[in-house]
DOSE-835617 format. One record per residue: residue number from 1; chain; x, z, y of N, C-alpha, C, O in turn. Coordinates in nm, 3 decimals. Each point is the difference from the previous one (the first is absolute). Layout:
N
{NUM "A" {X Z Y} {X Z Y} {X Z Y} {X Z Y}}
...
//
This chain:
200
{1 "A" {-1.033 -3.677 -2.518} {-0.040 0.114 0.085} {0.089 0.005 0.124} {0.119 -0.022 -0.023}}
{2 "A" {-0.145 0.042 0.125} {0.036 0.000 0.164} {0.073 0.123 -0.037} {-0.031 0.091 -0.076}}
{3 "A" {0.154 -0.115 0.163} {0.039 0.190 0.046} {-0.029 0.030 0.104} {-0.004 -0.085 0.089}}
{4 "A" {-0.028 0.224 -0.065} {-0.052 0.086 0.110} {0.062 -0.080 0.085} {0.103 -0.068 -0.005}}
{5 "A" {-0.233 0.101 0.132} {0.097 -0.034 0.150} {0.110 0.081 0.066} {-0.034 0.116 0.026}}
{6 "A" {0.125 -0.141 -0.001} {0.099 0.089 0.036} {-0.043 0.065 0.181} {-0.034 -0.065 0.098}}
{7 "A" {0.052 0.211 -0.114} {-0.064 0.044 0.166} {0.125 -0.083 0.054} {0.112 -0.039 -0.034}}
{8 "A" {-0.200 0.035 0.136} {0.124 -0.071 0.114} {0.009 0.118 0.127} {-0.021 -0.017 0.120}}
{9 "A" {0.057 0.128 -0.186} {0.050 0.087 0.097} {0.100 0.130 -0.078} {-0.024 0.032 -0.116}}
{10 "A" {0.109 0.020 0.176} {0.080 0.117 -0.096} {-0.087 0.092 0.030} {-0.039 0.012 0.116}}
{11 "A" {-0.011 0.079 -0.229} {-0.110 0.088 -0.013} {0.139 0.128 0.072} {-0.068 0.074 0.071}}
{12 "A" {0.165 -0.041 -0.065} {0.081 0.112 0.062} {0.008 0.007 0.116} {0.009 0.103 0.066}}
{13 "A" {-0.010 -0.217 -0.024} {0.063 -0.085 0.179} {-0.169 0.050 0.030} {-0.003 0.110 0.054}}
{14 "A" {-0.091 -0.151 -0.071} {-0.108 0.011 0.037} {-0.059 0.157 0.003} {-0.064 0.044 0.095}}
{15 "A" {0.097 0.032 -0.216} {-0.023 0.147 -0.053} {0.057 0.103 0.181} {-0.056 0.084 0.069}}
{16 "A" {0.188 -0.154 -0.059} {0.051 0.088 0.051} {-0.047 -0.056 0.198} {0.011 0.076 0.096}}
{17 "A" {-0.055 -0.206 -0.088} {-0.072 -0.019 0.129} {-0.129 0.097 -0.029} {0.005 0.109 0.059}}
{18 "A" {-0.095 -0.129 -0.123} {-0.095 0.135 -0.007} {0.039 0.131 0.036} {-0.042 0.047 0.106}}
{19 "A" {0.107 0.010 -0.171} {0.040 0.120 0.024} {-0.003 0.039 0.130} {-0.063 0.094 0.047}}
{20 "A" {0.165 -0.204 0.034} {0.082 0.027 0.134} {-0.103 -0.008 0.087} {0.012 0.045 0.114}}
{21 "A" {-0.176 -0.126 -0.174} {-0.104 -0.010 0.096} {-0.074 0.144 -0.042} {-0.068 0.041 0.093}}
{22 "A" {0.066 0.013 -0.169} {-0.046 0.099 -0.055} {0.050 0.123 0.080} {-0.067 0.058 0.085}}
{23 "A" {0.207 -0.024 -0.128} {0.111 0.058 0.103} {-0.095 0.033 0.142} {-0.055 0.108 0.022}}
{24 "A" {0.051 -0.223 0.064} {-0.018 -0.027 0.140} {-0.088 -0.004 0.009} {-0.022 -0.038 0.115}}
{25 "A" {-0.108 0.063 -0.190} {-0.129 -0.022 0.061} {-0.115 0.105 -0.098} {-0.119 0.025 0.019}}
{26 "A" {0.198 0.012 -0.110} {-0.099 0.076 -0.074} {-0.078 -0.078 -0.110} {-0.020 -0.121 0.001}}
{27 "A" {-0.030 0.226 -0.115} {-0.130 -0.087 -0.068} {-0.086 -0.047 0.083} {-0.044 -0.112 -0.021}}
{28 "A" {0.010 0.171 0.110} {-0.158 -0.056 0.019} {0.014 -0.111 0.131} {-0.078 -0.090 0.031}}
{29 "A" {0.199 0.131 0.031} {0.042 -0.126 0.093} {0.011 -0.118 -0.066} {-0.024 -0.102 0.064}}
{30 "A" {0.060 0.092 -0.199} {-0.014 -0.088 -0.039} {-0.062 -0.075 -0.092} {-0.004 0.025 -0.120}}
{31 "A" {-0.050 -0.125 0.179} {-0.084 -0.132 -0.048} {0.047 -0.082 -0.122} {0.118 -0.002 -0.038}}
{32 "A" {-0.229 -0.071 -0.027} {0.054 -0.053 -0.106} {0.031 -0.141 0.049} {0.072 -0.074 -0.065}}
{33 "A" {-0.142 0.028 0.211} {-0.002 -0.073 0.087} {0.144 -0.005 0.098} {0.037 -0.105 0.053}}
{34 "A" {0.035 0.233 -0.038} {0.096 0.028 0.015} {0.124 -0.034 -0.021} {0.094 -0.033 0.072}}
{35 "A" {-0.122 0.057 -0.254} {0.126 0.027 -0.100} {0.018 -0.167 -0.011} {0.113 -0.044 0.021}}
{36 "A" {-0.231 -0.059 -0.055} {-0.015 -0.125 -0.052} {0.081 -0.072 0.127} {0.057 -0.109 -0.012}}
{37 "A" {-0.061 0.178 0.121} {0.042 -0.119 0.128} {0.132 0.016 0.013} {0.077 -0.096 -0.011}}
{38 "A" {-0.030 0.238 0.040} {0.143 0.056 -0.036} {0.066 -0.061 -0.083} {0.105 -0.062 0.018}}
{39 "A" {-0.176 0.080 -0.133} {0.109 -0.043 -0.180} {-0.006 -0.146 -0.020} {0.075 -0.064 -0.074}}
{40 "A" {-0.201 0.001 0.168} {0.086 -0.165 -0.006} {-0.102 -0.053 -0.150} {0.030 -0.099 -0.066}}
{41 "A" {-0.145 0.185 0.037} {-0.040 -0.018 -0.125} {-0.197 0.016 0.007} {-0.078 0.077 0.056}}
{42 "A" {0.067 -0.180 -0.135} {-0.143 0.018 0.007} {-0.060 0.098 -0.081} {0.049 0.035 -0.107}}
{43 "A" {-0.186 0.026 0.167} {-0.081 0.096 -0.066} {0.010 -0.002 -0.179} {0.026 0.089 -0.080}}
{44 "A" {-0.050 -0.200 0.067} {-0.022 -0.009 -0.166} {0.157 0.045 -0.063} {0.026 0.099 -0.069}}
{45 "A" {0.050 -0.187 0.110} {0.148 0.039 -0.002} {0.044 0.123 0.006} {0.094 0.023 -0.076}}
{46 "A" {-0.122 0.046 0.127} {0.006 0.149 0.017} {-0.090 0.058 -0.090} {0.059 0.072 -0.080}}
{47 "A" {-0.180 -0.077 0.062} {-0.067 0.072 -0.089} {0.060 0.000 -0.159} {0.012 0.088 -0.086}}
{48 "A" {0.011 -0.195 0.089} {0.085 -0.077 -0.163} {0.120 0.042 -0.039} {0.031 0.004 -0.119}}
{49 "A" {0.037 0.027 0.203} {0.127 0.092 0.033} {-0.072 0.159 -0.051} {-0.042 0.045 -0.107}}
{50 "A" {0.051 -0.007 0.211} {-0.050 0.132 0.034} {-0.093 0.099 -0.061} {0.029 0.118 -0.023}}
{51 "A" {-0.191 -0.200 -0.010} {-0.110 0.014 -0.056} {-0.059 0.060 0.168} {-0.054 -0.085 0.070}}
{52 "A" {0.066 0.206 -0.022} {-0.038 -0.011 0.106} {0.096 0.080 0.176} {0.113 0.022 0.043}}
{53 "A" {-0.213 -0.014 -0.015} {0.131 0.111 0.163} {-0.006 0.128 -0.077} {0.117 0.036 0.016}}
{54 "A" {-0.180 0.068 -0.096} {-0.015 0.081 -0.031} {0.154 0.024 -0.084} {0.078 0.087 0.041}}
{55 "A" {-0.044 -0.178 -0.164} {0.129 -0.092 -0.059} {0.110 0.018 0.062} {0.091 0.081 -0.015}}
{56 "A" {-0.114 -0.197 0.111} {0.120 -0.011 0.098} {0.049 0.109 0.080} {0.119 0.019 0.028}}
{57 "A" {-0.233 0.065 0.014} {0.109 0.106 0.089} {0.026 0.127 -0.134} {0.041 0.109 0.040}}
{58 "A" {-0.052 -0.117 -0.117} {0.034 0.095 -0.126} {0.086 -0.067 -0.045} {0.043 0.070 -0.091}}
{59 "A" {0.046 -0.211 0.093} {0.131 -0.061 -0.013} {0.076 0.049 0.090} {0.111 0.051 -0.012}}
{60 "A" {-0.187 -0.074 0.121} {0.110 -0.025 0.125} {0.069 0.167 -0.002} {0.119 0.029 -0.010}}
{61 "A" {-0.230 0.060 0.022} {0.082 0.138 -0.024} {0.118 0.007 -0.092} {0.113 0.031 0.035}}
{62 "A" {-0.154 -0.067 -0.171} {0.101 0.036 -0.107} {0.093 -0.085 0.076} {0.068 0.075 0.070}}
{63 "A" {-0.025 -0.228 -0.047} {0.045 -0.077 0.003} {0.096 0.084 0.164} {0.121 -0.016 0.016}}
{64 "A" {-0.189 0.080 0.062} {0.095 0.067 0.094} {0.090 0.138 -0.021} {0.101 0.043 0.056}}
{65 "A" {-0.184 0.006 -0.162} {0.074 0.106 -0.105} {0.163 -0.045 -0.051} {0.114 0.038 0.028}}
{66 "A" {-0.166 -0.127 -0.106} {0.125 -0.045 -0.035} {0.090 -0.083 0.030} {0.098 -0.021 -0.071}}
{67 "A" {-0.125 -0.048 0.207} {0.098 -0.102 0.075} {0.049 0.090 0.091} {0.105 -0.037 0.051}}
{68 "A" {-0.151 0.152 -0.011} {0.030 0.038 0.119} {0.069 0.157 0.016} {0.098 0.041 0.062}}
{69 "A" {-0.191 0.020 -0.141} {0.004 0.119 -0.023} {0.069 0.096 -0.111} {0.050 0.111 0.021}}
{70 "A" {-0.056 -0.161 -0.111} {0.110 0.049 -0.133} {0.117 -0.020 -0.003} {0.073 0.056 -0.082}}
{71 "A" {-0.037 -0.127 0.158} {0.147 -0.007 -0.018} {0.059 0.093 0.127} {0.120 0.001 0.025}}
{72 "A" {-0.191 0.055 0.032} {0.043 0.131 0.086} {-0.033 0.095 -0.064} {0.085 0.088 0.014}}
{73 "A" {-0.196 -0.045 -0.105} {0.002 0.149 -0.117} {0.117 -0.064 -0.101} {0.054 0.098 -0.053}}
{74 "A" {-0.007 -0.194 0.014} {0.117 0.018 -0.021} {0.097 0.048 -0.011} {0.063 0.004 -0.105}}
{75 "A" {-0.027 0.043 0.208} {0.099 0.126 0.034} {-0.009 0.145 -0.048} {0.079 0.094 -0.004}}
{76 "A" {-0.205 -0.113 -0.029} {-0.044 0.158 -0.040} {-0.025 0.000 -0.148} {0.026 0.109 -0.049}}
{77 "A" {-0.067 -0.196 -0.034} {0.034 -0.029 -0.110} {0.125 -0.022 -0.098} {0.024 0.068 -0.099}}
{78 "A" {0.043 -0.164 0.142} {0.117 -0.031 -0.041} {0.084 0.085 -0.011} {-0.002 0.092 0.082}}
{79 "A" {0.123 -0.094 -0.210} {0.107 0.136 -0.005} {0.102 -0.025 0.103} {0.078 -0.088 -0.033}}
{80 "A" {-0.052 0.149 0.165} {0.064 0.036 0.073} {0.115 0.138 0.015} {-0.041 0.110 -0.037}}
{81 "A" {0.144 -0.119 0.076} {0.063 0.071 0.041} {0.026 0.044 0.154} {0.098 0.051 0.054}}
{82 "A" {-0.253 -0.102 0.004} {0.015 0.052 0.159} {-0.079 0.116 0.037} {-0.090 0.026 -0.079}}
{83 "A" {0.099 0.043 0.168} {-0.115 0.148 -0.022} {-0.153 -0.025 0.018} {-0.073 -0.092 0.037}}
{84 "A" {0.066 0.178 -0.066} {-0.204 0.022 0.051} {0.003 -0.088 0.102} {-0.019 -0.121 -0.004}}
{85 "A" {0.054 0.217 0.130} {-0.012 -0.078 0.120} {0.066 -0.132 0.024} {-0.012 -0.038 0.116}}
{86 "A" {0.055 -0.014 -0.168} {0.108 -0.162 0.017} {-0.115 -0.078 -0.067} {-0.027 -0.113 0.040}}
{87 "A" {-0.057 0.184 -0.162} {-0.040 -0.128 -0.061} {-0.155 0.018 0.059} {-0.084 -0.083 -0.035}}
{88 "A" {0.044 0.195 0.126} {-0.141 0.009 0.061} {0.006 -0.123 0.116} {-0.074 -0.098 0.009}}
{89 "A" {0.190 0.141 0.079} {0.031 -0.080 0.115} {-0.031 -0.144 -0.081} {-0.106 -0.060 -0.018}}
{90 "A" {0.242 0.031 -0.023} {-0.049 -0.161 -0.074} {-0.160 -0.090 -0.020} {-0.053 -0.101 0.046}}
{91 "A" {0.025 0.201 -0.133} {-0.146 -0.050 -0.021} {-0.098 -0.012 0.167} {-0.058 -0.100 0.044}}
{92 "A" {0.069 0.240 0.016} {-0.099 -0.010 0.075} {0.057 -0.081 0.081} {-0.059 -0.108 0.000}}
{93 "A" {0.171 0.110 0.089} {0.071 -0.119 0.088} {-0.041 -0.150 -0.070} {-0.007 -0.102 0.067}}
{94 "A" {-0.004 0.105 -0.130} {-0.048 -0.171 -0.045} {-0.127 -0.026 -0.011} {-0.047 -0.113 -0.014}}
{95 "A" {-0.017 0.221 0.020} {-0.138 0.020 0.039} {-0.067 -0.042 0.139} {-0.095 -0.071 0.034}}
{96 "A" {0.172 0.136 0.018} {-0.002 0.012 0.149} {0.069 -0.161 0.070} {-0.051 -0.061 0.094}}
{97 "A" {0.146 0.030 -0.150} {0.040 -0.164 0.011} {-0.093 -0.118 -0.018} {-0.010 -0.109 0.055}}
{98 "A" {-0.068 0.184 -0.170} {-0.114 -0.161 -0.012} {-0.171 0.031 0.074} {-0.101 -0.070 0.010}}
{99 "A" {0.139 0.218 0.036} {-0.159 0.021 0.079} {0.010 0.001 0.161} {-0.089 0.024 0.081}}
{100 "A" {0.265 -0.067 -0.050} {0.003 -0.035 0.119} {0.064 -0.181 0.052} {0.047 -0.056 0.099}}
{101 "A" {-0.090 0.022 -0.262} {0.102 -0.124 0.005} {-0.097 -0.125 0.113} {-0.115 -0.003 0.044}}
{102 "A" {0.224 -0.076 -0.034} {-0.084 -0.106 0.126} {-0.040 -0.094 -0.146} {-0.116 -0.044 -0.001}}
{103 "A" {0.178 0.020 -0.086} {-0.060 -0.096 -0.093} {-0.158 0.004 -0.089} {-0.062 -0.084 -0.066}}
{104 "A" {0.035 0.244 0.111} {-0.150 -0.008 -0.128} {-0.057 0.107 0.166} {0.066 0.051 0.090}}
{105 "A" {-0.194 -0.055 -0.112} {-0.118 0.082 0.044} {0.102 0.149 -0.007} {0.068 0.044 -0.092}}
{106 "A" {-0.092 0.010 0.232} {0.074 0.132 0.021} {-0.146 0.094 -0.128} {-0.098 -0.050 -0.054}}
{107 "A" {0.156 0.203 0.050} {-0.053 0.085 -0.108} {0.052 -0.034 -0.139} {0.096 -0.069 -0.034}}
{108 "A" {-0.192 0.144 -0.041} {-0.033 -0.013 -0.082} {-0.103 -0.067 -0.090} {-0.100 -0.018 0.071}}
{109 "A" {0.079 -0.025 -0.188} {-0.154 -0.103 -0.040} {-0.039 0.095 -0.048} {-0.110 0.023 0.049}}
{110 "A" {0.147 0.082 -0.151} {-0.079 0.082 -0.058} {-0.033 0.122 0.074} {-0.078 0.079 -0.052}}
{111 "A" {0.124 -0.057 0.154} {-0.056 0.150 0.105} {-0.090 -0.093 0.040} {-0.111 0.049 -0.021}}
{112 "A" {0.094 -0.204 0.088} {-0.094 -0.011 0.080} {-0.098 -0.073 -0.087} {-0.063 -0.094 0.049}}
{113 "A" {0.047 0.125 -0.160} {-0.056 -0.053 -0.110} {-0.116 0.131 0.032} {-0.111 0.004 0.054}}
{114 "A" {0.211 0.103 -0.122} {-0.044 0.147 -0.040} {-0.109 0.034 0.141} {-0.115 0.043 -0.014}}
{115 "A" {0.184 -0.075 0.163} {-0.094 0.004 0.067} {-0.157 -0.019 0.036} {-0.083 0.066 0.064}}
{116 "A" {0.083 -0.173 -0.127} {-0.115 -0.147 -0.051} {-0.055 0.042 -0.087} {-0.117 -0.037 -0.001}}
{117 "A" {0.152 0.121 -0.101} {-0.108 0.035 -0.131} {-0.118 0.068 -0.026} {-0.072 0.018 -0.098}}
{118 "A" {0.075 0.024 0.255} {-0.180 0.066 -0.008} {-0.094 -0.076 0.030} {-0.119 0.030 -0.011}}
{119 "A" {0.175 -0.165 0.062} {-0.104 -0.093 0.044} {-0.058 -0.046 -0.125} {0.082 -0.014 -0.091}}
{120 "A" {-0.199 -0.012 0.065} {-0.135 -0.023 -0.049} {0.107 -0.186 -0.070} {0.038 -0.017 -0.116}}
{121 "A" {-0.026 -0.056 0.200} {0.006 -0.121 -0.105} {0.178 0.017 -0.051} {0.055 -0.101 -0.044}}
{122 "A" {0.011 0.212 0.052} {0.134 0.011 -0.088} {-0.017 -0.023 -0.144} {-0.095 0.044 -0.064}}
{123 "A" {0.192 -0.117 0.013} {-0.049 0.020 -0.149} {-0.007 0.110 -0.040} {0.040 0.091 0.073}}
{124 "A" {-0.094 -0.064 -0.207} {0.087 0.120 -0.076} {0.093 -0.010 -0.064} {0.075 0.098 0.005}}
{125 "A" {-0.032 -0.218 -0.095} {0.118 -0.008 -0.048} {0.158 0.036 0.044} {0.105 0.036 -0.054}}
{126 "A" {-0.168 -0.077 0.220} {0.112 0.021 0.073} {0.033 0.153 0.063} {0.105 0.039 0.049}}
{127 "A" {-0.186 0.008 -0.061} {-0.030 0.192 0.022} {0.093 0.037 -0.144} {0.107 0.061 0.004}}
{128 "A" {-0.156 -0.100 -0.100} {0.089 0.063 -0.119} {0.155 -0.069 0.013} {0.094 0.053 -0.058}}
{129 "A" {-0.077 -0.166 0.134} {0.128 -0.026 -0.056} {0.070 0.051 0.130} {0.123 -0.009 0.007}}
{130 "A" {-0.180 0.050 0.074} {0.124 0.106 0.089} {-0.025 0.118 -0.032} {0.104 0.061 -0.020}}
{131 "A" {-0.176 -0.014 0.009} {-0.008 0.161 -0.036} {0.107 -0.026 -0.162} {0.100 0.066 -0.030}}
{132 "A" {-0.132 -0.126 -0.011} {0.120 0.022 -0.136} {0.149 -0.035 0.043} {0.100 0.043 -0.055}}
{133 "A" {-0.105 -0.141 0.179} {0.126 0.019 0.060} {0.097 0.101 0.091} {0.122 0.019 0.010}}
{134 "A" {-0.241 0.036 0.051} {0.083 0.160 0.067} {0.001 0.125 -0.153} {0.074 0.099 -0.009}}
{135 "A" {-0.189 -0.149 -0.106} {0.040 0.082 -0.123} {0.147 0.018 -0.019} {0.069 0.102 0.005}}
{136 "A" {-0.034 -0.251 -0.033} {0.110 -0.038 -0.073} {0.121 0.006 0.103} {0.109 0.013 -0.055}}
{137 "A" {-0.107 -0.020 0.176} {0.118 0.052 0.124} {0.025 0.132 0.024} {0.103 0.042 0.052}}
{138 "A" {-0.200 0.028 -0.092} {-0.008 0.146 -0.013} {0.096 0.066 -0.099} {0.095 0.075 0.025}}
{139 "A" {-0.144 -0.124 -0.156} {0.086 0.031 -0.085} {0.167 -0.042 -0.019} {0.076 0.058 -0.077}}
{140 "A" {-0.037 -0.177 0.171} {0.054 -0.028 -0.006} {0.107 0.100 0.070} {0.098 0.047 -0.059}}
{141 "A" {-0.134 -0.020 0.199} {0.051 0.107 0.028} {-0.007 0.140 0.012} {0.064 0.090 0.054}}
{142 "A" {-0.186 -0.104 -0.136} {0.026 0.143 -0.073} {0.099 0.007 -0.084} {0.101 0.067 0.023}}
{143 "A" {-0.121 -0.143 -0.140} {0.134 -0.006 -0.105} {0.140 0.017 0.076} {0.085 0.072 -0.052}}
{144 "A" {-0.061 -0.132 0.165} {0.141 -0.010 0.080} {0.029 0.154 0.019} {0.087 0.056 -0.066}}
{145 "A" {-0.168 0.014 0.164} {0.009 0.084 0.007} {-0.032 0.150 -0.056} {-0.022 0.102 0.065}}
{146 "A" {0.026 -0.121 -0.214} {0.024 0.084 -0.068} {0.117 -0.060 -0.088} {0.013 0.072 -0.099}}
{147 "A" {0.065 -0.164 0.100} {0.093 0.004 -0.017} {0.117 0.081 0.087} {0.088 0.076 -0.041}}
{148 "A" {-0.119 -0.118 0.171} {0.106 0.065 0.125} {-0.018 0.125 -0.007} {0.102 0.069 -0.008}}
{149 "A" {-0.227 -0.005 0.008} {0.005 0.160 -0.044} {0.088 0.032 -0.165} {0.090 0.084 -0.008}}
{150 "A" {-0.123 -0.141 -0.075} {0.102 0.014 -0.098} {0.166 0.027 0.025} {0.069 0.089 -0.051}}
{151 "A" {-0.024 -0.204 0.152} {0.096 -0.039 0.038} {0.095 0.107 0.108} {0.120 0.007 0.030}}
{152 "A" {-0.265 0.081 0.014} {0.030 0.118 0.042} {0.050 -0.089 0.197} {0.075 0.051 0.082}}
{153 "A" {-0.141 -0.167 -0.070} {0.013 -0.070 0.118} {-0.092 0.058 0.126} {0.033 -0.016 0.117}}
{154 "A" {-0.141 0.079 -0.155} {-0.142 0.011 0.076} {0.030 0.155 0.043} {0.075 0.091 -0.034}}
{155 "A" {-0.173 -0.115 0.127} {0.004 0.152 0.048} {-0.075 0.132 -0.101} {-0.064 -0.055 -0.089}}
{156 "A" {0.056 0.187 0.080} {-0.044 0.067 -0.117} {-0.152 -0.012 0.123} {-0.014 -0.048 0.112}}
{157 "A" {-0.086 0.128 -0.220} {-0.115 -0.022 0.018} {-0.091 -0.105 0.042} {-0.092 0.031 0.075}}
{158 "A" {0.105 -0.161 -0.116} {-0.037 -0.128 0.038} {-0.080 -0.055 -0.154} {0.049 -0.033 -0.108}}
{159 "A" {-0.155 0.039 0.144} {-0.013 -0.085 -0.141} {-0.015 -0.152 -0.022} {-0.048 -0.042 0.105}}
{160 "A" {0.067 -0.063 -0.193} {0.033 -0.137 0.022} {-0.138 -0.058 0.005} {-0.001 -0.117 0.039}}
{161 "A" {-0.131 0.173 -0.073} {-0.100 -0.010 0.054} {-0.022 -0.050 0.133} {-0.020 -0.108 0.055}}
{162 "A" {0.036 0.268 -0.015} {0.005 -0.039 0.184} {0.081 -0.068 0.051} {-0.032 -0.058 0.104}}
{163 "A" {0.168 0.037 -0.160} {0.049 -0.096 0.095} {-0.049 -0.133 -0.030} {-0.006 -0.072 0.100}}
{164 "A" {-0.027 0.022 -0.198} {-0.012 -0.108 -0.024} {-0.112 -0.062 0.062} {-0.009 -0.121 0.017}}
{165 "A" {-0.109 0.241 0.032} {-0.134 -0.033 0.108} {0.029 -0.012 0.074} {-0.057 -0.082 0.071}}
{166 "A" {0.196 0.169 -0.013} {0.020 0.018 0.164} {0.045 -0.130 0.031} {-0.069 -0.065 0.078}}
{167 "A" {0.214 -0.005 -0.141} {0.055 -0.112 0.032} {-0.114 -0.099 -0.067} {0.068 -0.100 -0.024}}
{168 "A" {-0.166 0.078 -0.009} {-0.113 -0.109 -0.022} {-0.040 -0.003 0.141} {0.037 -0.093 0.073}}
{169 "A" {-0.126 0.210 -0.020} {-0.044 0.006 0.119} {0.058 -0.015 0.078} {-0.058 -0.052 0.095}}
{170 "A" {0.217 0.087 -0.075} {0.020 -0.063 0.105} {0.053 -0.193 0.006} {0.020 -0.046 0.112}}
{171 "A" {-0.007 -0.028 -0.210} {-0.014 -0.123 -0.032} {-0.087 -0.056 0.035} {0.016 -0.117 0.032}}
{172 "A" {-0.154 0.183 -0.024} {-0.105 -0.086 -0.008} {0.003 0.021 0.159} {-0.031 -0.103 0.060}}
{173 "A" {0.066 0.225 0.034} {-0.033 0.021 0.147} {0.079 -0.140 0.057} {-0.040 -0.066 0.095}}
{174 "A" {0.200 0.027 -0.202} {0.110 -0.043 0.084} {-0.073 -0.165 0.002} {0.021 -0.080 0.090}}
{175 "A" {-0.111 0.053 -0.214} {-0.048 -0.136 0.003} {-0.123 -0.005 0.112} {-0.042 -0.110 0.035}}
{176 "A" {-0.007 0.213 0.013} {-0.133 -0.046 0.100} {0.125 0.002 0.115} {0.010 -0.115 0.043}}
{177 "A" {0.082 0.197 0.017} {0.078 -0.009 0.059} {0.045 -0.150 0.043} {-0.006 -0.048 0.113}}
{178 "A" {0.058 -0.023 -0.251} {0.054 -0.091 0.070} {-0.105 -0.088 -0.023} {0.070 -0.102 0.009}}
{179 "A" {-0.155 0.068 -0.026} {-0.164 -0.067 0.027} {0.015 0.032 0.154} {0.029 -0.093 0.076}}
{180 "A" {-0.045 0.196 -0.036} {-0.010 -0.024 0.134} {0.114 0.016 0.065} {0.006 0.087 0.086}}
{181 "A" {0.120 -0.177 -0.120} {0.098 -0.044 0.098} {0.127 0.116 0.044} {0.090 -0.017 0.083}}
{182 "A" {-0.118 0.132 -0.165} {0.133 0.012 -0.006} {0.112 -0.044 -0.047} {-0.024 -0.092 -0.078}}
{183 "A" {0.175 0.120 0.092} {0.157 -0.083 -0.027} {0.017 0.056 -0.110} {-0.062 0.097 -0.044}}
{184 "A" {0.150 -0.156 -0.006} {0.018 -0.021 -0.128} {0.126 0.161 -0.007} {0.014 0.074 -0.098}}
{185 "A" {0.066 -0.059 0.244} {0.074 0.125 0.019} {-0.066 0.074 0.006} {0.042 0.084 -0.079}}
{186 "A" {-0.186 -0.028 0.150} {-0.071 0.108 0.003} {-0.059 0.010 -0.082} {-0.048 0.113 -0.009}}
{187 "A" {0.006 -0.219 -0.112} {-0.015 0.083 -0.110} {0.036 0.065 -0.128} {-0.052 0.083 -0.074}}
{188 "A" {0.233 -0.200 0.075} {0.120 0.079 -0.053} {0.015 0.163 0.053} {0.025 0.087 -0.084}}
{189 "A" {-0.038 -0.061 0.196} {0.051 0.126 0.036} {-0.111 0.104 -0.045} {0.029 0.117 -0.026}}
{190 "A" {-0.159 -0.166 0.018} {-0.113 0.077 -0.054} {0.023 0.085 -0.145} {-0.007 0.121 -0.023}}
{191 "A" {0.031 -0.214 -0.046} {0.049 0.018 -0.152} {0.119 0.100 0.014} {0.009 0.115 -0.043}}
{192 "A" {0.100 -0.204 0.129} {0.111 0.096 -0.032} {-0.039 0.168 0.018} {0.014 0.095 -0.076}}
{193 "A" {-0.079 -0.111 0.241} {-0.073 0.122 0.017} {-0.078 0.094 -0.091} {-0.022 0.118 0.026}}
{194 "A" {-0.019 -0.181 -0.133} {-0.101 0.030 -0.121} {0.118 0.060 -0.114} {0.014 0.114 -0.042}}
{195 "A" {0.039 -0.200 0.022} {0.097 0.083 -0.153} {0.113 0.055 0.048} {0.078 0.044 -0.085}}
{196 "A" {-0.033 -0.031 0.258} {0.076 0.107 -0.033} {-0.054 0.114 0.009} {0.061 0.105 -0.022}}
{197 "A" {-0.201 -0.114 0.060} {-0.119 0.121 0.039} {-0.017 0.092 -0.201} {-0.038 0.116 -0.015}}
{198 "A" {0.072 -0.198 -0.086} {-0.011 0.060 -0.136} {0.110 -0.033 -0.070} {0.021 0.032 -0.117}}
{199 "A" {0.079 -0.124 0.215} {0.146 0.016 -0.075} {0.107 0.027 0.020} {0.097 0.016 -0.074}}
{200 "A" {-0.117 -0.007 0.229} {0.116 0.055 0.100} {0.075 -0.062 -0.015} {0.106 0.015 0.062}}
//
């Protein structure tokens, strides 16, 4: 019996060129005609991989989730001994580092994902797996900040609800922001502007 053919391409190296075309051009900017010329890989090759584009950009999300993005909610997870505000800054400043970085597509993938999702050929798979991702960022800092109210850190009458919408929304403003070319300082100062606005 033969053994399988071995791909002759790294399915990660390739995962994460998708993305970055994904990133920069959108679902629907992009072609499967596109992805195949980019990634250096033929149609079949890709389908065999992948199964289809529908697949691939439902990788490429997760796959920017977690190369890119978790290890800045990091900060807000992890047991720390720095305050509310030290470990908000952290997270969102590194936020703001990779949606103004010269190395990947300025923004965000999943705001300009989220943008894209009313269009008619979006997947749906990919509708549920960001909406379960601002689920799950939500809670995340929700949980934070009902700790800091515990902590007796927060201001009185604030509930960790609202803040946790307010600083979402303004995340998602700071990623169309730097989509369209704002510095990476003006939108540090935005934020800062933001939590000392609920943390003084």
């Amino acid at each position: 019996m033969k053994a399988g053919r071995k791909r002759a391409f790294d399915k990660e190296v390739v995962l994460d060129k998708a993305m970055r075309l994904f990133w920069a051009n959108g679902y629907s900017g992009t072609s499967v005609a596109n992805l195949s010329s980019e990634l250096g890989i033929n149609t079949s090759s890709l389908y065999g991989t992948f199964v289809n584009k529908e697949q691939l950009f439902k990788d490429a999300l997760a796959h920017y989730q977690k190369q890119y993005v978790e290890v800045n909610y990091s900060h807000l997870v992890e047991p720390s001994n720095a305050t509310l505000k030290e470990r908000l800054q952290a997270c969102f400043y590194g936020l703001i580092e990779l949606f103004t970085s010269d190395e990947t597509p300025r923004g965000c993938l999943l705001v300009k994902s989220l943008n894209e999702s009313d269009s008619v050929a979006f997947p749906e798979d990919a509708v549920v797996y960001i909406e379960k991702s601002g689920t799950e960022t939500q809670k995340i800092l929700t949980d934070l900040f009902v700790s800091g109210i515990a902590k007796t850190d927060m201001p009185k009458g604030q509930t960790a609800e609202k803040l946790a919408t307010y600083l979402l929304s303004i995340s998602y403003g700071i990623a169309v922001q730097a989509k369209a070319g704002k510095s990476e300082e003006e939108l540090k100062s935005v934020l800062d502007h933001s939590l000392n606005s609920i943390l003084g």
